[in-house]
C-alpha positions in Angstrom: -82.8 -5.8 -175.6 -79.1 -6.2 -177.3 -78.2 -4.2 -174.0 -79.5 -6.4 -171.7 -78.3 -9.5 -173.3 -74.7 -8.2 -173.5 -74.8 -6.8 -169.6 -76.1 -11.2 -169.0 -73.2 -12.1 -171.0 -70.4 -9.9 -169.4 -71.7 -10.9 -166.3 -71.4 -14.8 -167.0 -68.1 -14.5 -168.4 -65.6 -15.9 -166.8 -62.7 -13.5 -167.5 -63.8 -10.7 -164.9 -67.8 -11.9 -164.6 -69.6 -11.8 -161.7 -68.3 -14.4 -159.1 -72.2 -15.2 -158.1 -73.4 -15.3 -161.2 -71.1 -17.3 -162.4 -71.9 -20.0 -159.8 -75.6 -20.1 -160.5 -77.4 -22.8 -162.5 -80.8 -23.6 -163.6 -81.9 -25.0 -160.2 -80.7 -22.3 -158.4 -82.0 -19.6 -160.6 -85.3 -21.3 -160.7 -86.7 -20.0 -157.5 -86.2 -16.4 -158.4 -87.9 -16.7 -161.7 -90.7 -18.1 -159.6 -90.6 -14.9 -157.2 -90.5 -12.2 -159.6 -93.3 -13.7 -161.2 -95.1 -13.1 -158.0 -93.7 -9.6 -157.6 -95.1 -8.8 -160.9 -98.6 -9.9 -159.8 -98.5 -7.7 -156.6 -97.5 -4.9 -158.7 -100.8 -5.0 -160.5 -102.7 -6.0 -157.4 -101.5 -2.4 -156.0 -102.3 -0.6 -159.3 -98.7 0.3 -159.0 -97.9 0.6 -162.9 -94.4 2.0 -162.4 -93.4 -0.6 -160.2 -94.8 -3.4 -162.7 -92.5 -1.4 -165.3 -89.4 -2.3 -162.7 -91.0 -5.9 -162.0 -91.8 -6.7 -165.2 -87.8 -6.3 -166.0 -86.6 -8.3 -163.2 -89.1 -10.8 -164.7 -87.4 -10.6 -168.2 -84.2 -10.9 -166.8 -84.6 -14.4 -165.4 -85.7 -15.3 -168.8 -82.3 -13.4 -170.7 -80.2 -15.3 -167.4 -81.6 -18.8 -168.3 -81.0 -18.4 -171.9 -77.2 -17.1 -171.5 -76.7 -20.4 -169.2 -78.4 -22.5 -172.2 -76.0 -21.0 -174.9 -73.2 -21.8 -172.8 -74.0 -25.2 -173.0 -75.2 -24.8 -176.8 -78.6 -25.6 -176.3 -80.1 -22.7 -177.5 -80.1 -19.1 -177.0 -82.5 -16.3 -176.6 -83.7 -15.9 -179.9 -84.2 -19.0 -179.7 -86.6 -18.5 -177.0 -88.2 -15.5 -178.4 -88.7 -17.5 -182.2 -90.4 -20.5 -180.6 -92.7 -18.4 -178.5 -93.7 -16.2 -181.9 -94.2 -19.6 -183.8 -96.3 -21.5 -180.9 -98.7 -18.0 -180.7 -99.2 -17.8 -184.1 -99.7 -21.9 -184.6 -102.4 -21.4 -181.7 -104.3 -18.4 -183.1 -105.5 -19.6 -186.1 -108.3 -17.6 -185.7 -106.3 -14.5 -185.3 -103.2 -15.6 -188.1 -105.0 -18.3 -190.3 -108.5 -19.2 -191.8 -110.8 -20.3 -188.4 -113.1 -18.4 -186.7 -114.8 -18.1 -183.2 -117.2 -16.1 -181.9 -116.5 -16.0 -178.1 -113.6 -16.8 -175.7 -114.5 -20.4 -175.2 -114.2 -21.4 -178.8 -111.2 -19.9 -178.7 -110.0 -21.9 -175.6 -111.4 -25.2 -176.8 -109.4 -24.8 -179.8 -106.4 -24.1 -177.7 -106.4 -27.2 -175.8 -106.9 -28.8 -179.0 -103.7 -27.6 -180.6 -102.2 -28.3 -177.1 -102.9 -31.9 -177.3 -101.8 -32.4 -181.0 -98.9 -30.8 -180.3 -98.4 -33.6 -177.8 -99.3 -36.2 -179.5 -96.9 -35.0 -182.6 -94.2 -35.3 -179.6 -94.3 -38.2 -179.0 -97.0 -37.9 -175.9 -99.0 -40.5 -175.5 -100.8 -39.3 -172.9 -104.4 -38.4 -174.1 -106.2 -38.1 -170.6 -108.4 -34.5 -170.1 -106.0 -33.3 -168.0 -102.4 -34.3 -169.8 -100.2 -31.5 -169.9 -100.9 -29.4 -166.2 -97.4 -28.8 -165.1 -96.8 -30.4 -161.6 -94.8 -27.9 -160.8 -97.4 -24.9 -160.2 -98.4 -24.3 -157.5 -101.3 -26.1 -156.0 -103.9 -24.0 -155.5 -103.5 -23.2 -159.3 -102.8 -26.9 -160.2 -105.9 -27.5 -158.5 -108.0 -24.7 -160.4 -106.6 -26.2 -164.2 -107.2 -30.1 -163.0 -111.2 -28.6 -162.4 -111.2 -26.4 -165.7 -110.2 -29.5 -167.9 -112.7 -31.8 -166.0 -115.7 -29.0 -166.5 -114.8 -29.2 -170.3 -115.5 -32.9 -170.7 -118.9 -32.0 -168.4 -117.6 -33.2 -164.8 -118.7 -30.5 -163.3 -121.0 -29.3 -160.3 -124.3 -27.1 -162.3 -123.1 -24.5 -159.9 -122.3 -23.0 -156.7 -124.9 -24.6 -154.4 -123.3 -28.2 -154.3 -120.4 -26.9 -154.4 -121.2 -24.9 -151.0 -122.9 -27.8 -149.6 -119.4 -30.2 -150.6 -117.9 -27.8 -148.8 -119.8 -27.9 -145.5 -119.6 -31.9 -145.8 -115.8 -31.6 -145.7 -115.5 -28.8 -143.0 -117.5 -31.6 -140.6 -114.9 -34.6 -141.7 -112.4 -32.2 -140.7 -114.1 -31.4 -137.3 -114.0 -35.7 -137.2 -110.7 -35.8 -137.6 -109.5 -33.5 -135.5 -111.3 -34.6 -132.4 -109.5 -37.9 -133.5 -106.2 -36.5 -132.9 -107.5 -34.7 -129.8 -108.1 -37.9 -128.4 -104.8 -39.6 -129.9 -102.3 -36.9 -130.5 -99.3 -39.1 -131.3 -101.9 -41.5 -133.8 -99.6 -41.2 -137.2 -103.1 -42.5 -139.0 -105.0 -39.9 -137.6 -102.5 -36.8 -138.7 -102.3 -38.3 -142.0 -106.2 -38.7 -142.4 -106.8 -35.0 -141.2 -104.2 -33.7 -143.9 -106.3 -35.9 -146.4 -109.5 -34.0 -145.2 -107.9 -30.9 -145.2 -106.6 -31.4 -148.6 -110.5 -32.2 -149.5 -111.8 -28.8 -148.2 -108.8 -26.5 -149.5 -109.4 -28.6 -153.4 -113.5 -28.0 -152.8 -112.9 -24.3 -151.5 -110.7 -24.1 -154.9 -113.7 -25.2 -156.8 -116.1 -22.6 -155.3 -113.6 -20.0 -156.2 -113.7 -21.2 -159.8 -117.6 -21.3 -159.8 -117.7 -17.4 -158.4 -115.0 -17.2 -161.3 -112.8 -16.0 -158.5 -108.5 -16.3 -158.9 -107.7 -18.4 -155.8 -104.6 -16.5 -155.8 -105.6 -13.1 -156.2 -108.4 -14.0 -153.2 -105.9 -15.0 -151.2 -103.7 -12.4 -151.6 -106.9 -9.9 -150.7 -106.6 -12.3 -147.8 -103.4 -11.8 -146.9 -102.7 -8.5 -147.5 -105.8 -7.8 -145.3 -104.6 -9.9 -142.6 -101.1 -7.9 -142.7 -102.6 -4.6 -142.7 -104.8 -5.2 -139.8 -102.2 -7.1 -137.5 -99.6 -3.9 -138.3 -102.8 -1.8 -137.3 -103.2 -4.0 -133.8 -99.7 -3.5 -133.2 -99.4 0.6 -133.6 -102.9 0.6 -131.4 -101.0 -1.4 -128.9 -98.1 0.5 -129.3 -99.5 4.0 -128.6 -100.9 2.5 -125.3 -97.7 2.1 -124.3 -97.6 -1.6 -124.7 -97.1 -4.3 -127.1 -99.1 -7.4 -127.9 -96.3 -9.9 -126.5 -97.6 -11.1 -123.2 -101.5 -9.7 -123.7 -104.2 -12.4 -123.5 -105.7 -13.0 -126.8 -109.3 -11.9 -124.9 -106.7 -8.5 -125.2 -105.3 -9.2 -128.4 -108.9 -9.3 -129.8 -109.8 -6.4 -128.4 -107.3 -4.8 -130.5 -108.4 -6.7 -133.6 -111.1 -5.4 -133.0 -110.3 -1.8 -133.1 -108.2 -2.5 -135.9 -111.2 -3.2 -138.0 -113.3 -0.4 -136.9 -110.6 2.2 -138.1 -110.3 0.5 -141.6 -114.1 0.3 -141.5 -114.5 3.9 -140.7 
């Protein structure tokens, strides 16, 4: 660890540093903090545990990075970091360091979320709404998966997947409303901006389903992805061995391939 902090330090220095890291800020380090978080979850989605090893260090860097920056400015350092992290997991296991017990993972996140909220409220956060404190800078499928959570705790919640399901065929037919209302008035500004709306309704409800199946929206759509990928690189070499490529083929064509595609990962 004292390695890694020196080679962050040498390279911020300005005597003989690194001339790009030595540009970089908060802001612009931010977005690669966000990405290797994401490399570290495909690493485990692959099973690939000597490529999390790797990921998880490019992870840890961004942290030893945007601690060097902060001591810079003498804001605080990475001890720092590592001391308030040690002190916040201890305060919020007091089952686990102090005197209160629980006998499954719900009492433990209840009493989570209410250390959370005293610790806001000791802040200075007045804010005592169910679902103070979700960071508005996650992403939104996640955003959306913690605004449901904290609602099901205080009860507001579907009894299960059926209404969800149904919810979810109710929005998939305003969506079908709205886009035959652009159909008929493609340059209607109200129109694109009520079929965003309604497709913002079905993505949130689809969001919810997940969380009833107890499904990571992430991690299904990564499946999604990752399937989608595999597939389209499969309808390629299959179009490719024909001696031809799947520029210029009709998509009746295309789909053949697609077809054949999934037949091969089937079999």
């Amino acid at each position: 660890m004292q390695r890694l902090l020196a080679i962050m330090a040498r390279l911020r220095d300005p005597d003989g540093g690194c001339p790009w890291d030595l540009e970089q800020d908060f802001a612009s380090i931010a977005p690669y903090t966000i990405e290797e978080a994401y490399e570290v979850a495909d690493a485990i989605d692959r099973g690939d545990l000597p490529a999390l090893c790797e990921e998880l260090g490019d992870l840890l860097l961004q942290v030893v990075f945007h601690a060097q920056m902060a001591s810079e400015q003498g804001a605080f350092g990475f001890d720092d970091v590592a001391n308030a992290i040690s002190e916040k997991m201890e305060r919020r296991h007091p089952h686990v360091f102090g005197d209160a017990t629980h006998d499954d993972a719900e009492g433990v996140l209840r009493e989570w979320d209410a250390i959370k909220r005293a610790e806001r409220a000791a802040a200075g956060d007045a804010d005592t709404s169910a679902l103070a404190g979700i960071a508005r800078g996650l992403p939104e499928w996640q955003r959306a998966t913690k605004l449901q959570h904290r609602a099901a705790r205080v009860g507001f919640d579907w009894p299960g997947p059926a209404p969800v399901i149904a919810k979810l065929e109710e929005e998939l037919e305003e969506v079908r409303v709205e886009f035959a209302a652009v159909a008929r008035e493609p340059g209607d500004a109200a129109a694109r901006d009520r079929i965003e709306a309604e497709i913002g309704d079905l993505l949130f409800v689809a969001a919810n389903l997940a969380r009833h199946a107890r499904v990571d929206v992430g991690s299904a759509l990564r499946r999604a992805n990752q399937k989608f990928e595999r597939r389209f690189r499969s309808m390629e070499a299959l179009a490719a061995s024909d001696g031809t490529g799947l520029q210029g083929l009709s998509l009746e064509e295309q789909d053949r391939y697609w077809d054949l595609a999934k037949a091969r990962e089937d079999n």
